[in-house]
C-alpha positions in Angstrom: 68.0 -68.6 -56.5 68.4 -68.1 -53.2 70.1 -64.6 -53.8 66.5 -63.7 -55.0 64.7 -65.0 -51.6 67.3 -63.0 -49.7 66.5 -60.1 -51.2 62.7 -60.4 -51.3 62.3 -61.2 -47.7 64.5 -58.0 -47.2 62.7 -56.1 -49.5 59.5 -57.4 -47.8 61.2 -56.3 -44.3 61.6 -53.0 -45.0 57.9 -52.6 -46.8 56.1 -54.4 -43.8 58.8 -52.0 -41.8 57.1 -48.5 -43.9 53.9 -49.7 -43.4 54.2 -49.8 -39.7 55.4 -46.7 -39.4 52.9 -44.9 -41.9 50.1 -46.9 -39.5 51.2 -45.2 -36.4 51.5 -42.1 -38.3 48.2 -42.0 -39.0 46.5 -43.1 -35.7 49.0 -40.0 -34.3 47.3 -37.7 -36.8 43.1 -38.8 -36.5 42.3 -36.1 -34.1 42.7 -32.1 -34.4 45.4 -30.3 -32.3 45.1 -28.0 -29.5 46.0 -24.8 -31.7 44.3 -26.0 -34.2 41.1 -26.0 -32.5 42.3 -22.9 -30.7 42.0 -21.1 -34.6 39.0 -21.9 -35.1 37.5 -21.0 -32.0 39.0 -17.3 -32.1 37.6 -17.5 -35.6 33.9 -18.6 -34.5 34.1 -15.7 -32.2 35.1 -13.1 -34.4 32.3 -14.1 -36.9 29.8 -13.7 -33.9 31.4 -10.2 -32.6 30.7 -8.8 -36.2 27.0 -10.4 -36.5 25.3 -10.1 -33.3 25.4 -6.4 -33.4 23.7 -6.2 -36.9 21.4 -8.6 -35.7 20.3 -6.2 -32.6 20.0 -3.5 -35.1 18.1 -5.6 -37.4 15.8 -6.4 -34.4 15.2 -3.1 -33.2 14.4 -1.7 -36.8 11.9 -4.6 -36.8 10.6 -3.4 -33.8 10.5 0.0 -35.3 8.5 -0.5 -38.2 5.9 -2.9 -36.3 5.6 0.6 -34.1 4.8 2.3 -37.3 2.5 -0.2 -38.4 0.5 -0.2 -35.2 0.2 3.5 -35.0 -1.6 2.6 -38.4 -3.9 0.2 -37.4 -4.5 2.4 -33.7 -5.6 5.0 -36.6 -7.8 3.2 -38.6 -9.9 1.6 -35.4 -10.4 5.1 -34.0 -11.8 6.4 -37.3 -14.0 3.0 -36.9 -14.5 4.1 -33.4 -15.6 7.2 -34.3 -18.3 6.2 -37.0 -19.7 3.7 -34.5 -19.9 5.6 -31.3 -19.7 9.3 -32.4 -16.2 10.1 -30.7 -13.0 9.0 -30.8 -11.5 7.0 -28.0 -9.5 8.2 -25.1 -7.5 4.8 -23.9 -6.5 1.3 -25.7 -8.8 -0.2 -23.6 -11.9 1.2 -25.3 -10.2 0.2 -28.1 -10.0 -3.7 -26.7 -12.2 -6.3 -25.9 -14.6 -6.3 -23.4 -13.0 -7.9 -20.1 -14.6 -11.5 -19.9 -16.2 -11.9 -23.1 -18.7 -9.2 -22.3 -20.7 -7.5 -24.3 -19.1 -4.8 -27.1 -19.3 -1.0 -26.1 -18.0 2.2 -25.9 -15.9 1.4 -23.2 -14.6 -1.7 -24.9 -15.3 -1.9 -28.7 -13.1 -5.1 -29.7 -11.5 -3.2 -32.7 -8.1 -4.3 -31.3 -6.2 -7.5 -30.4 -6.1 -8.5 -26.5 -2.0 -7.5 -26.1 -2.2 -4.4 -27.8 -5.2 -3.2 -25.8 -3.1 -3.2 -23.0 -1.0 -0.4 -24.5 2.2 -2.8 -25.2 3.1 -4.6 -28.6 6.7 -5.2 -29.9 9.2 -3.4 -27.7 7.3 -0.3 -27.7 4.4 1.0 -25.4 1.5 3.0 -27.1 -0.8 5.7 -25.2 -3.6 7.3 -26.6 -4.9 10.5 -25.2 -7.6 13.0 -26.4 -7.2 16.0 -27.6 -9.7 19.3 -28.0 -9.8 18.4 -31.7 -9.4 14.5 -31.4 -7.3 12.2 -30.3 -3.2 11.6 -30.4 -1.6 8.4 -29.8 2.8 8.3 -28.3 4.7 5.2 -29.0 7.8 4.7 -26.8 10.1 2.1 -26.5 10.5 -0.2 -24.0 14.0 -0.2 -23.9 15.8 3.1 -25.4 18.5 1.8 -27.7 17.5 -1.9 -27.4 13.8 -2.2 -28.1 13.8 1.0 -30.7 15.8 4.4 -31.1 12.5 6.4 -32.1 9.8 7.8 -30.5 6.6 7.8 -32.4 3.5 10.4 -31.9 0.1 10.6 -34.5 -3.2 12.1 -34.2 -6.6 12.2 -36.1 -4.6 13.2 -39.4 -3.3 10.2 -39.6 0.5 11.5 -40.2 3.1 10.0 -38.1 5.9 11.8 -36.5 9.2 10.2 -35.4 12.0 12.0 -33.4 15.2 10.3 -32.9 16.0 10.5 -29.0 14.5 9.6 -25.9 12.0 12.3 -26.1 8.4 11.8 -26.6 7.9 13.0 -30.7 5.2 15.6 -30.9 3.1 17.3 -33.1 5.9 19.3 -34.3 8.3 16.6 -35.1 9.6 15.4 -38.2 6.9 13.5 -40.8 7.5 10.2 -42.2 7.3 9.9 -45.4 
């Protein structure tokens, strides 16, 4: 019988012994390593070099097509410009509000929003001139590569014109369709 104690206080040595170490094991292994968070930083930063440029471009198409969609609405106020007053209008600010909640004119009709009457909305910048048969309206971006790669032009025909480059699109430029 007292073979048996031996040996289960021995036994019981060597358990309480594993357990120890298998303890200190694990409070050595709770936190990440240096190269392990090293990896994953390198691979959070090549995740973000491969998304933030198709997130500018994303942007800037964005920007693009809000262009196109202003050139639409500058086109539709001047054509109710036109039925209201007898001409078409020769700046955005005709196009505006009246400057201190003034009465609506000619010379300020309200047919537009505030910002774009100031000849600025979305990255671009928007210009309307007249013409001997009308009017014609430019849209340029802000920023050239960054705000929009496309310059925009349209008239009293209501087509709009794009040109891919810094240059101004005309009446001879390429039609979207």
């Amino acid at each position: 019988m007292v073979h048996t104690t031996v040996k289960a206080s021995a036994t019981s040595y060597y358990v309480n012994r594993m357990l120890q170490d298998l303890s200190r094991r694990r409070a050595r292994q709770r936190g990440f390593s240096l190269i392990e968070l090293l990896i994953v930083i390198a691979i959070i930063l090549i995740i973000l070099s491969i998304a933030l440029p198709q997130m500018s471009k994303s942007r800037m198409h964005a920007q693009e097509m809000a262009a196109i969609k202003t050139l639409n609405t500058i086109n539709t106020t001047e054509i109710q410009y036109q039925s209201q007053f007898g001409k078409f209008a020769t700046t955005m600010a005709q196009l505006g509000p009246p400057p201190s909640g003034g009465a609506e004119g000619p010379e300020a009709a309200g047919l537009i929003p505030p910002n774009l009457a100031t000849g600025s909305s979305s990255g671009y910048n928007f210009t309307v001139t007249q013409t001997p048969t009308g009017y014609a309206v430019s849209a340029m971006p802000k920023t050239f590569g960054s705000t929009g790669r496309r310059t925009f032009y349209t008239d009293q025909t209501g087509i709009i014109r794009e040109n891919w480059g810094q240059d101004p699109a005309t009446p001879t430029s390429s039609e979207i369709k």
